[in-house]
N, C-alpha and C positions, 0 to 999 in steps of 0.2 A: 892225447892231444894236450897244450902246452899255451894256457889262454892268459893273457893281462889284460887286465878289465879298468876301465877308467870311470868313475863314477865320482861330483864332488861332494854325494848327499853321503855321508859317512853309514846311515841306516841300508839304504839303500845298495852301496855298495856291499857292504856283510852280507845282505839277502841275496843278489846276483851270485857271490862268489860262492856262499852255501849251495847256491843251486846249482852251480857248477861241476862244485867237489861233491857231489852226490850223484851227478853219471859219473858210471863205469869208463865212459869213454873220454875223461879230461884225467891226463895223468897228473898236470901239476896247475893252479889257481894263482894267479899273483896281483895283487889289488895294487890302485893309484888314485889317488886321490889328483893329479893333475897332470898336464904333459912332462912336464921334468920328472915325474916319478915316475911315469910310461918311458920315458927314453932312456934314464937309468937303470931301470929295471932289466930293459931290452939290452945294453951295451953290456950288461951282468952273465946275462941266459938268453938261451932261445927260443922264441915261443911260436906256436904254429898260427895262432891266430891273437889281435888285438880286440878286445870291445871295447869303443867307445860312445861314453853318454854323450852325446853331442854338447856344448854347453859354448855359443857363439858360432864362430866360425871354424869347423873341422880341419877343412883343406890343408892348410898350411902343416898341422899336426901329425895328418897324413903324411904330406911328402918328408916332414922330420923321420916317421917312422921307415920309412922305406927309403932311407936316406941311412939310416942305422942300423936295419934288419932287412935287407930286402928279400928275405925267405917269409916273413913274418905278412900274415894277410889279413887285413882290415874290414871289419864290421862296424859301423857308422851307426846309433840309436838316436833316431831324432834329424837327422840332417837331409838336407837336400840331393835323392837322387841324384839330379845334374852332375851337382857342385859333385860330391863323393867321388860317384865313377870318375869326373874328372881328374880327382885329385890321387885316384889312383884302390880307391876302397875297393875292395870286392864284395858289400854287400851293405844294404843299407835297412832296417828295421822300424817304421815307424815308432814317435816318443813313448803312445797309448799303448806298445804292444805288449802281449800279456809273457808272460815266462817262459811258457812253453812254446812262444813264436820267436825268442831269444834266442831261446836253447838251440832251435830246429838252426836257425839263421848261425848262430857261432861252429855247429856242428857241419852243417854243407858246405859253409866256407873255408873252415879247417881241412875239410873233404877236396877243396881246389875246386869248388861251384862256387858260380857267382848269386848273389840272391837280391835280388832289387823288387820294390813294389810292381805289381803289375796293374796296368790301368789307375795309376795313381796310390794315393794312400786310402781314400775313402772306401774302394770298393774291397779293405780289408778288416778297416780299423770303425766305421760307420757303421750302426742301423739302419734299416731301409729307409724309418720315418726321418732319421739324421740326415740319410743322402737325399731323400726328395726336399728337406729343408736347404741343403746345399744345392741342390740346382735350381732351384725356386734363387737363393743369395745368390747366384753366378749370375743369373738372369737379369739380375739388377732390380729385385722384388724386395722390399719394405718389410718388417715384421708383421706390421698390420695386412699384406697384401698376403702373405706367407699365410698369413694365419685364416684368412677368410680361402684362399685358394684349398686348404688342407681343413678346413672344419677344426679349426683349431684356435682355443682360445689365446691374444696377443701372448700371455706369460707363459703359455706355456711354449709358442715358438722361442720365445725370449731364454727359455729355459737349454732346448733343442738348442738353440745357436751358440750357446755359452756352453755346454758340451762336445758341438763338433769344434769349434777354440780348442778346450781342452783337448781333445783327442788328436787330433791335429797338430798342436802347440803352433795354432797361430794369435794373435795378436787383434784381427781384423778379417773385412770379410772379405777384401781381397787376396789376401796371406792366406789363407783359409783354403780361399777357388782355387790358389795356383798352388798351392801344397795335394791339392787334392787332386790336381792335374797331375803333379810328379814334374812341375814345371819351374818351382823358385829354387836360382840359382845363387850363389853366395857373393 
């Protein structure tokens, strides 16, 4: 298999592509640091599958790629279900996912399987005690409400909620509920 990888953290991308070039089953690794180095790289060779780290709005990148490669099949880290399959991705990986949920996702999709979250992001990427603090947020519940509903001191909900953010990459705790729905579209 024949993967280009889009990452702008330069660390980050080295580790993805290491992990790459060490299955047996990725014949050649090609890094980018942004879409013109994805669509050059693409107009160069052929590659079976794209990964991209999301970093704003995917869509448009998408349909550049399959506007250039239209053999070449898109893996989406970080972006919105919706928006993706929209825009034509065959797979999308939430931002918190760990390496080996990367690996799996670049590998099925290279395979011609689609791989999209099921029931949302949370019910892969969350702890239990994450997700009951997330439906407790959805609910339109206070940290201080959070926190007495769950036997739990306010900092440490404070804490829990500023992790599912993280895990998530949302911003707020609306972005949050509807990422974790698999329902914010771009």
């Amino acid at each position: 298999m024949r993967v280009v990888l889009l990452h702008e953290d330069v660390a980050r991308r080295s580790e993805i592509r290491s992990l790459l070039g060490a299955e047996r089953w990725v014949d050649r690794c090609w890094a980018a640091a942004d879409g013109e180095d994805v669509l050059r790289i693409l107009r160069e060779v052929t590659a079976d599958v794209a990964l991209l780290h999301a970093v704003g709005s995917p869509a448009s990148l998408c349909e550049q790629i399959r506007g250039a490669s239209p053999r070449t099949r898109i893996v989406v880290v970080g972006g919105s279900p919706g928006a993706a399959r929209v825009a034509g991705a065959a797979g999308v990986v939430p931002a918190g996912a760990d390496d080996e949920e990367l690996l799996r996702a670049v590998y099925l999709v290279g395979r011609g399987m689609s791989v999209y979250p099921r029931g949302g992001y949370a019910t892969r990427l969350l702890s239990p005690r994450e997700r009951a603090v997330l439906d407790l947020l959805a609910s339109g519940r206070t940290n201080r409400e959070i926190a007495l509903e769950l036997s739990l001191s306010p900092y440490t909900v404070k804490d829990y909620v500023s992790s599912v953010y993280r895990k998530l990459g949302a911003r707020n705790r609306a972005e949050a509920v509807r990422r974790a729905a698999g329902l914010e579209l771009d």
